[in-house]
N, C-alpha and C positions, 0 to 999 in steps of 0.2 A: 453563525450558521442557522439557517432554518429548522422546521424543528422536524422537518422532515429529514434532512440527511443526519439529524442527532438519531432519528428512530433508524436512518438507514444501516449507517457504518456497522453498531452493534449487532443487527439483522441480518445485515446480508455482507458485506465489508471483510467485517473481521472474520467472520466466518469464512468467508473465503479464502483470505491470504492467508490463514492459518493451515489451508490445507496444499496450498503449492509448495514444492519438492523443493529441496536448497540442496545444492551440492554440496561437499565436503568443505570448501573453504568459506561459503555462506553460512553452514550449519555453527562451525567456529567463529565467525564473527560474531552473529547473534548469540552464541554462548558467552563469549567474553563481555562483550555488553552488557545481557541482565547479568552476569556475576558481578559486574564493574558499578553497576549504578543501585545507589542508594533508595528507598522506597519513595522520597519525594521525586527522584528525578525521574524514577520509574513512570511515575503517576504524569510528568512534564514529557516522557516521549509517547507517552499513550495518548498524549492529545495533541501534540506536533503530527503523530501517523496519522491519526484520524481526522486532522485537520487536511492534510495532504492526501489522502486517500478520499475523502468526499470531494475533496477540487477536482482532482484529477477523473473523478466520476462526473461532474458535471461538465468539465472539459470534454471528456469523450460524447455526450451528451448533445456540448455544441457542436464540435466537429463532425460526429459522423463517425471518427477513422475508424472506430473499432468494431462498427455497424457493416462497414462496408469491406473490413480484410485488408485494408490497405497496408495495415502494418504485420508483417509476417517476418519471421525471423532472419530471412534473407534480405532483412530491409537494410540499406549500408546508414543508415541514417542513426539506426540501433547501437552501430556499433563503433560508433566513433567517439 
């Protein structure tokens, strides 16, 4: 990765997805999770997210979609 989306994900990234709301059975998954994984594997899904999480920022980047609204919750695309 560039050493730009290293400075980004920490910056603005994680700080973000740490603040959107998980329902009830989201909140449980992710608890099971970090209880389930050991500190190395820990430290292996913190960089699989953050690997996943800056693509998908330069993905929206190239596309547009997220620039322009095109994906809204009533998108059937969502939820298949």
């Amino acid at each position: 990765m560039t050493e730009f989306l290293f400075w980004l994900y920490p910056a603005y990234i994680k700080s973000y997805l740490s603040t959107i709301s998980k329902d009830d059975a989201d909140a449980l998954r992710f608890s099971l999770l970090n209880g389930s994984l050991c500190p190395a594997q820990k430290k292996d899904m913190e960089v699989v997210i953050r690997f996943y999480a800056a693509h998908s920022f330069l993905l929206e980047l190239r596309t547009g979609i997220g620039l322009t609204g095109e994906i809204t919750p009533e998108t059937p695309e969502l939820h298949s």
